[in-house]
N, C-alpha and C positions, 0 to 999 in steps of 0.2 A: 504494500500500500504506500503509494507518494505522501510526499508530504500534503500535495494541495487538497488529497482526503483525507477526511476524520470528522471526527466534531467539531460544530462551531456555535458557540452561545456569543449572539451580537452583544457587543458592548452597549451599558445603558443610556450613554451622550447624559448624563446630568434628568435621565427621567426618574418615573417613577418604579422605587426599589420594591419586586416581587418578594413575597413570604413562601414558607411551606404551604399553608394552606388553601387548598383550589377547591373553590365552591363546585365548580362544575362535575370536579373529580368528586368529591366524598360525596357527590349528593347520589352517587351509585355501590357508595360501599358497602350498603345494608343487603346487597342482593347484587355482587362484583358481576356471576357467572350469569346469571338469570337477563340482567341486563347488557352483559358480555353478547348473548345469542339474540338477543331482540333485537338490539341495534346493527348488530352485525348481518344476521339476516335481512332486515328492514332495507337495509343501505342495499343490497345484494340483488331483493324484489325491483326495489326500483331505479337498479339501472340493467333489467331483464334487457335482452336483445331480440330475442326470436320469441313471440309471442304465441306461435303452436308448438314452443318446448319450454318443459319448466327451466328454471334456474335452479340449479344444485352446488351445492355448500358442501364442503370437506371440512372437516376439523383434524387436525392429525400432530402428533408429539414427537418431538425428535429435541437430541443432545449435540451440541457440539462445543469442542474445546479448543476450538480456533477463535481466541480471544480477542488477535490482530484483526484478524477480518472483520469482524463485528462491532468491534469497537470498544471494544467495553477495557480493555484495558487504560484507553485512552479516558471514556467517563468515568473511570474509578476516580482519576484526579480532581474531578468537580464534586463526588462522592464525600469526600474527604474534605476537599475547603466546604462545604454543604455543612459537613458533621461540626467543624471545627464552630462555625457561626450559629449553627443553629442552638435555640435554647430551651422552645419545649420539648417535652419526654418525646412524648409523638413523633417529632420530627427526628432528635437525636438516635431515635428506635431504627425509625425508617434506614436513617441513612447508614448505620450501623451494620444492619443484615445488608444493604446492599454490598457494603464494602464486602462481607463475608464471603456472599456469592459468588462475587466476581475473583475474588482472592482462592477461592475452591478449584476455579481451574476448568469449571464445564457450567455450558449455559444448557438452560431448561428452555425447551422455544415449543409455544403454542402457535399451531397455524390454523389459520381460517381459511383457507380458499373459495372462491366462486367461477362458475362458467357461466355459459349461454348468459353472461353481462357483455357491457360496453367499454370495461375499464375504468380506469382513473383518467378521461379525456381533459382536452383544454391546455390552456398555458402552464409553462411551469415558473412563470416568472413575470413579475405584476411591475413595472415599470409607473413609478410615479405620472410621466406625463404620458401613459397612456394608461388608464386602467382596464386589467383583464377581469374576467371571472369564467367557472368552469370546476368542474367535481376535483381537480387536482387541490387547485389553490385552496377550496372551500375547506376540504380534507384535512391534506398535508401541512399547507402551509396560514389556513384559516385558523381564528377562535372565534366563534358564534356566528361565522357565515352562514349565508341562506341561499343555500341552491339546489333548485330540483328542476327534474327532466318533465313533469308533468304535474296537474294539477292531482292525480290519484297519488302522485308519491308521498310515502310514509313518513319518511325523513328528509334532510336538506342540508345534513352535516353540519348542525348548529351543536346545541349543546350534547349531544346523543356521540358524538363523535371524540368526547371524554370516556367515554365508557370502557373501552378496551386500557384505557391509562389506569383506571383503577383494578383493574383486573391482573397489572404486573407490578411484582414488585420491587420492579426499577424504575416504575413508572415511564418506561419507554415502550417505544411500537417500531417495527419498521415496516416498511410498506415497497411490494412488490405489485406492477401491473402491466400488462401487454394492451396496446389500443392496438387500432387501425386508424392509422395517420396521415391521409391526404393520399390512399393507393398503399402506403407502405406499413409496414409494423413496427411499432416504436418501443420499446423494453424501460422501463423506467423504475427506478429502485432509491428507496432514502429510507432516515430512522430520524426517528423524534422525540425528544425526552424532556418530558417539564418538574424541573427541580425547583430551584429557586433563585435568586440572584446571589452572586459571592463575587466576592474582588477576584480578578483575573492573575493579579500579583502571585496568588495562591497555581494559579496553575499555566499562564502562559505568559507569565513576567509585566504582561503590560499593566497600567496604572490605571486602571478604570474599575464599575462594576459591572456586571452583566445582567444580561436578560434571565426571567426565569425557565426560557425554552430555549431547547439548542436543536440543531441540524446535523447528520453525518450524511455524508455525502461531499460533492465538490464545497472546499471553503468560500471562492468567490463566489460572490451571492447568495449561498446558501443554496446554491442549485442539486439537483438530483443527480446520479450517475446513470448512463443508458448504456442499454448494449452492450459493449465487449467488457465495458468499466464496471458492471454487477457482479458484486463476490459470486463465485462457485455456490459456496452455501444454500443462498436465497434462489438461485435456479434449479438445487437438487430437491430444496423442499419442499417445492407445491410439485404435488403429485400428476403426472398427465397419461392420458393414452396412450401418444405418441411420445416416445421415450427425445426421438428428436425434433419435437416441436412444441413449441413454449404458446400455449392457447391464449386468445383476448380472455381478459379477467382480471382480479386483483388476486393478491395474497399479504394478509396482514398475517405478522409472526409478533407473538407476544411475549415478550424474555421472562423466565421467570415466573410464570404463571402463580396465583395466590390458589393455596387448599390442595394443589395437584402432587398426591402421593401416591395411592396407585391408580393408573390408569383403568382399569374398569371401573374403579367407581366414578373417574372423571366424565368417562361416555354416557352413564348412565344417568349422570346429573344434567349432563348437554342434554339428554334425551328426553330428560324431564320436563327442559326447559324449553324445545323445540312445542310435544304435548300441549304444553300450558298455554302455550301464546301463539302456534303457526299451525293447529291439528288443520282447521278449514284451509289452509294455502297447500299442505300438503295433500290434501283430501281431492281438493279439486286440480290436483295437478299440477300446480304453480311452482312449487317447492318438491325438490328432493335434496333428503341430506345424508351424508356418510360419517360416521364416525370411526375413526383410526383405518385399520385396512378392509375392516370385514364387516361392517354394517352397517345397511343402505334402511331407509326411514322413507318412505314414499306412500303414494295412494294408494298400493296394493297389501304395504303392512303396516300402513301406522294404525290400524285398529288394535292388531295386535301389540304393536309397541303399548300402546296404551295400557293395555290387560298387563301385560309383562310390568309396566311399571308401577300403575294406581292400583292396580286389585292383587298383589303379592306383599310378600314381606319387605320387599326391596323398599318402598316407600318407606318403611320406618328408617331404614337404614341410612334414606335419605333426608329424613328429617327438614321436609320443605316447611319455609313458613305460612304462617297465615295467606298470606297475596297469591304467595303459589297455591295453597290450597282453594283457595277461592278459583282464579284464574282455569283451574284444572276442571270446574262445575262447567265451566262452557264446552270443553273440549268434551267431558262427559255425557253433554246436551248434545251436540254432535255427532257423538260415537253412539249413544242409545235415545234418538228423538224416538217421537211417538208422530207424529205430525213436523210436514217438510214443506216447502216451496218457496215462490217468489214472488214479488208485487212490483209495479212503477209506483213513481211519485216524481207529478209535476215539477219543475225544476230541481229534482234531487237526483233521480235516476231509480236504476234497480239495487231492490234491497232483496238478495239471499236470506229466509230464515231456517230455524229450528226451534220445534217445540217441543221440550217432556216435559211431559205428569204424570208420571209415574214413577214413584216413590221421592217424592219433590216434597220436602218439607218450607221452605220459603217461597219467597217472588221475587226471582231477578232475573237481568234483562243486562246481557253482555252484550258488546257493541263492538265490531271492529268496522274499518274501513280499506279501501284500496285493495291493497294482493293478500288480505284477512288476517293480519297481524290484530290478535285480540288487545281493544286499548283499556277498556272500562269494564266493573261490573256495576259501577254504582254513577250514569249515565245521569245528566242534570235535567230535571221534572221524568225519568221513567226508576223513580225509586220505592212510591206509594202504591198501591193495587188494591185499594178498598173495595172488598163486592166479589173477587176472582180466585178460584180456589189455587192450591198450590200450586206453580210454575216454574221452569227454569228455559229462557228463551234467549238463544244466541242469532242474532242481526248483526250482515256486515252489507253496509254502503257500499256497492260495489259502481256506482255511477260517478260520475269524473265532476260534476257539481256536487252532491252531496259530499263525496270524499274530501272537496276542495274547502268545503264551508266547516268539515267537522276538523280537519288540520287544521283551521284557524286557530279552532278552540282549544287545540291538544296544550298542555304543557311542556316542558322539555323531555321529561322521560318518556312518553306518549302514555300517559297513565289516568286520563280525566280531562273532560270539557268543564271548562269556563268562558261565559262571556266577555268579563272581565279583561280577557286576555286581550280584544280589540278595543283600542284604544278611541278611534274614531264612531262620537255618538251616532251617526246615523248609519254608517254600515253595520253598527253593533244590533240599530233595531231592524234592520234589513235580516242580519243572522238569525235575530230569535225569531222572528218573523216565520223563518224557513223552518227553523228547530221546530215549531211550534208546531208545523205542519207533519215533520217526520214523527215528534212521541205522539202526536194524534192518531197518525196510522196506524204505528205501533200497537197503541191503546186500544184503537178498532180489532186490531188480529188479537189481541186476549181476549177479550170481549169475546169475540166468535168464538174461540174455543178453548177460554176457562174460566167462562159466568158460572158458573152455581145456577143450575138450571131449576125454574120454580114448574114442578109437576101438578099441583092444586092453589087453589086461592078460595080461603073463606071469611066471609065480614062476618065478626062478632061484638057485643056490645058487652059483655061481661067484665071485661077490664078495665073499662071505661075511668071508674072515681080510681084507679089508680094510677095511670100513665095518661091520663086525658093532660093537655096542655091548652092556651088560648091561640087553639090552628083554626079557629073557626067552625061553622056550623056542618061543613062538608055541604052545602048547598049553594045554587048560584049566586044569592045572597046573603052575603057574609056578616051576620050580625055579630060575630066575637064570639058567641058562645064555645065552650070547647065543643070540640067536634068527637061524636060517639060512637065513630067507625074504628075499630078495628082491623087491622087486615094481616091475619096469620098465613103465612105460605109453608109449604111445604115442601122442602127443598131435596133435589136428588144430586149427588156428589159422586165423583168416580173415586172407589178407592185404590189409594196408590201402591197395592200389590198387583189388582190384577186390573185397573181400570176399570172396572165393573160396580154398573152403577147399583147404589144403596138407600134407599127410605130410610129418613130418618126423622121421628116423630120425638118417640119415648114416653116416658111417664118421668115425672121430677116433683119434687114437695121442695120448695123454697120462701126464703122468709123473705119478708115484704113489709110496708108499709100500708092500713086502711087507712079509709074515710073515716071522718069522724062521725060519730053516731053508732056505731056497731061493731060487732067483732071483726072486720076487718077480715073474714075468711068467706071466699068465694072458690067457689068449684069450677074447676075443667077438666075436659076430660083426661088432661095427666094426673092428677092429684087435686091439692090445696094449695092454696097460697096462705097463707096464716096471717092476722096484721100484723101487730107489734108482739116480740116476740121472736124464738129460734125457731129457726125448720132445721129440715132435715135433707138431705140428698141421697138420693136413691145411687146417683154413678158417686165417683172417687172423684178426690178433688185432684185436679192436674197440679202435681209436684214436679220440680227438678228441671232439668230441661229435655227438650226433643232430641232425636238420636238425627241424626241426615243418612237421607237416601233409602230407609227402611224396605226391606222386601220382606215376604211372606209368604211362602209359595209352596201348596202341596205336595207332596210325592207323589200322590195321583188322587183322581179327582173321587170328593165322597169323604179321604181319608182326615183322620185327626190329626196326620203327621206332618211338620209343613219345615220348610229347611226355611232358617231366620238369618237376615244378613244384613247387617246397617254400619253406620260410619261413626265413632262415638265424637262427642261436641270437643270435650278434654281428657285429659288422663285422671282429673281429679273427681269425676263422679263414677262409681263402678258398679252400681247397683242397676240393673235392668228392669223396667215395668214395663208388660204390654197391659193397652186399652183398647176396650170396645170403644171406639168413637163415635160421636156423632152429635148433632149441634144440640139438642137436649139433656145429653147424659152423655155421663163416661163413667165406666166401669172396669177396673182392673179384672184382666183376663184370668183365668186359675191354667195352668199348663204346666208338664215335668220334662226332664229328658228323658231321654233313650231307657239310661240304665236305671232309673228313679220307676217310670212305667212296667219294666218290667218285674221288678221287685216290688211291684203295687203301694209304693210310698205315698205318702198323702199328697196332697196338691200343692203346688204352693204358688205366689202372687208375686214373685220377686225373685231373683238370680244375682248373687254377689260375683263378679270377678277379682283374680287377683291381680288382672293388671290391665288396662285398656289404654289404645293409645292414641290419639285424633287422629293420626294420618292413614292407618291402617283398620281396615270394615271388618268385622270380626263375625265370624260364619257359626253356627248351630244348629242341630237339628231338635227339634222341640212336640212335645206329644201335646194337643190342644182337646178340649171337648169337641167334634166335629160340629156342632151349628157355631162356636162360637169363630170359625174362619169364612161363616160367609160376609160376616161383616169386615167393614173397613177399621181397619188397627190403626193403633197409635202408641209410638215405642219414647219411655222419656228415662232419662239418667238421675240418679238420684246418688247426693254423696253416700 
């Protein structure tokens, strides 16, 4: 390596002196890898080339301890004036393992690869009196640039383009990419690493302080190396077909990677995190991804990847958080709908959905857009669903207005709309304007099909003196009086084992409030109401909380014996209750197991475990009275 390559962190001319601390970067530390594959992928969709072939991602690991080449012997010296200045722990940590590393003698290199893209196109080099723009500069050589190929694109290499920085723990990247350039092929190769400012005195004699990012590759300028000038290394490590030919595409190599101890379980965590956020891109073709040398993630298995990773032990082992948990409800919505299809909408385009109800304990409503990178599950005004039984519905904006209007809204991680985010008032009420119209649709499709369907209607006057209010007479003339109508419906609900619909009436004795002048007890046909005074309940009072996803499902049809399989809420409630549900009553079930039934033990209303875990659904086979499974269950956890 000449001298005019290596690194080069510009001197600061008398600006302002960088710290350790980059907003950009920690604001992806809580979830390094997770947001590692989002962003990376995301960038990958939209800059797809061939549109009847998806874009496929490699990830793959490799060592090398060719220090020269890389450079890293040479940033060990910033490493080190770093360490020397810095004086929070945090930082002095940081800079500490780095030096370790690199002092070890072999670098650890995560790659990401992509095909059927465009590259890293555009200028590499932005010239004061001219300015350029283009995916190199916004990348490589941008912070918070805004560029995209399309109004559908996910990303635009703004802040999203931190992400792979926290994910090493050099906090360096380097970047390999092949365009097609003007007829010819252009090879183009740099590294990037954002430390912090240190006097140069420390490490290249001169008297200034530096930038907190520096550049390898050519010193003048801070230009990239091409062609014949790209280390060996970076052209053995992105993997190709053609042994002798280097395909259009990128390849980010990550030094260092953070958590990577053994590699299978680092595949299986990318695996995870593919599942959680891109099942519909892969689903529908858009996306195929490889991990290390032997396994391909595509339309034809990510079902099973899916199984392989949510419904195994593996999932504990991987111990996602919360967001991944959640995130994973969509992909699950996908992999097991009940109800499928797709709708227009006036200036928004087409909207892809999915609908399950079955074995759906909440209401939510995941939202992706463009090539179906899942953004939301908690989507602004489709968060309430007063009226509609349980649901779990994934929607992705796949029309090039609606995707353009909900990017506006994204945050940086692409994690949640806000209007807020458009600064200018009246394209702000142009957007909700349009929002207003997409959760309305949205609204309309639960509506169709997860209203709580009313099978009867009777007007009764019997309860009149006790929930009457001043609604008026119920007459075309509304004198004030309360109004005497009543109107009890009777509702039929699918239950979430077998979707099959259930009556549900009941009988109930509950305490109440009379009128004044009497006892306050009035008859219907479930019981009493009592005035003042206790009642009593015929079901059980709902304790503890809901299990997710509950299932219930016979061994054959008739039989009392039903295999039980739900998701528990946390590890701190381990006591199981099933109930007869239903909007009148609930009643704790009486059921045994296997070996309890046949040694004729008594019944009992509860199952203690000794261990349950949130992230892992925990399976049982369970012996029931047979009428009490044709009704709809209800599974809740109690400490």
């Amino acid at each position: 390596m000449t001298n005019e390559v290596g690194w080069k962190f510009p001197s600061l001319n008398d600006g302002t002196r960088e710290g350790f601390n980059v907003s950009a970067i920690d604001m992806f530390k809580s979830e390094r890898l997770q947001a590692l594959v989002r962003e990376m992928i995301q960038n990958s969709l939209d800059a797809r080339s061939s549109a009847s072939e998806p874009v496929v991602v490699r990830f793959t690991l490799d060592t090398t301890a060719d220090l020269e080449e890389t450079g890293f012997s040479e940033l060990a010296l910033y490493f080190s004036a770093a360490h020397k200045l810095e004086r929070t722990a945090a930082g002095k940590s940081f800079y500490r393992r780095a030096i370790d590393q690199v002092a070890d003698g072999n670098i650890t290199l995560l790659g990401v690869h992509d095909y059927n893209t465009m590259g890293l196109t555009g200028p590499t080099y932005d010239p004061p009196e001219d300015p350029q723009s283009g995916p190199w500069l916004a990348l490589v050589k941008g912070a918070g640039m805004t560029y995209k190929e399309s109004n559908s694109a996910l990303g635009s290499f703004g802040h999203g383009s931190r992400a792979p920085f926290a994910m090493s723990e050099l906090r360096t990247l380097f970047y390999l990419t092949r365009i097609d350039n003007d007829g010819s092929r252009e090879t183009r190769f740099q590294g990037k690493s954002i430390l912090q400012s240190v006097p140069l005195t420390e490490v290249t004699g001169e008297q200034q302080w530096c930038v907190a990012t520096g550049y390898f590759g050519l010193r003048e300028k801070c230009l990239p190396l091409v062609d014949s000038q790209i280390p060996s290394w970076a052209i053995d490590g992105r993997p190709e077909n053609d042994a002798n030919a280097l395909s259009v595409g990128t390849s980010i190599y990550i030094p260092e990677p953070y958590g990577v101890e053994e590699e299978e379980l680092l595949w299986a965590e990318v695996k995870l995190a593919v599942i959680a956020n891109f099942y519909y891109a892969v689903l529908t073709n858009k996306l195929v991804v490889h991990l290390g040398q032997h396994e391909q993630i595509d339309a034809d298995s990510i079902a099973q990847a899916f199984d392989d990773v949510v419904d195994t032990d593996l999932i504990n082992t991987l111990r996602p958080t919360d967001k991944v948990v959640e995130r994973l409800e969509s992909a699950r919505t996908v992999r097991h709908h009940d109800l499928a299809g797709a709708l227009e909408l006036d200036d928004f385009g087409t909207i892809s959905w999915y609908l399950r109800l079955d074995g759906v304990v909440g209401r939510r409503v995941g939202v992706a857009r463009g090539n179906g990178m899942l953004i939301t599950r908690a989507a602004e005004k489709l968060q309430r669903f007063p009226g509609l039984k349980p649901f779990d519905l994934f929607v992705c904006v796949a029309g090039d207005q609606g995707s353009e209007l909900l990017r506006k809204l994204e945050n940086p991680e692409h994690t949640e709309f806000a209007f807020d985010r458009i600064s200018d008032m009246s394209e702000r009420k142009s957007a909700e304007t349009a929002y207003y119209k997409f959760q309305s649709r949205v609204r309309d499709l639960l509506r169709e099909y997860a209203s709580v369907e009313i099978d009867e209607e009777v007007s009764v006057d019997d309860l009149d003196d006790w929930f009457r209010a001043d609604f008026g007479a119920g007459t075309d003339s509304d004198s004030g009086e309360p109004n005497r109508a009543l109107r009890i419906a009777f509702k039929k609900t699918r239950s979430h084992r077998e979707n099959k619909q259930t009556e549900r009436t009941g009988e109930t004795t509950t305490s109440g409030r009379g009128s004044s002048g009497g006892d306050g007890k009035h008859k219907t046909k479930g019981g009493q109401i009592p005035g003042e005074g206790s009642g009593s309940a015929k079901g059980a009072l709902r304790t503890g909380l809901p299990v997710r996803n509950l299932r219930v499902v016979r061994t054959e049809p008739g039989s009392g014996v039903a295999d039980v399989s739900f998701t528990p809420v946390d590890g701190s409630r381990r006591t199981l209750v099933l109930l007869r549900s239903g909007d009148s009553e609930t009643e704790r079930l009486e059921f045994r197991t296997e070996a309890e039934a046949a040694s004729e033990a008594p019944w009992r209303t509860s199952l203690e475990f000794a261990e349950l875990s949130a992230t892992a659904r925990k399976r049982l086979r369970l012996v029931f009275h047979s009428d009490d499974l044709d009704y709809a269950i209800e599974g809740r956890l109690e400490p």
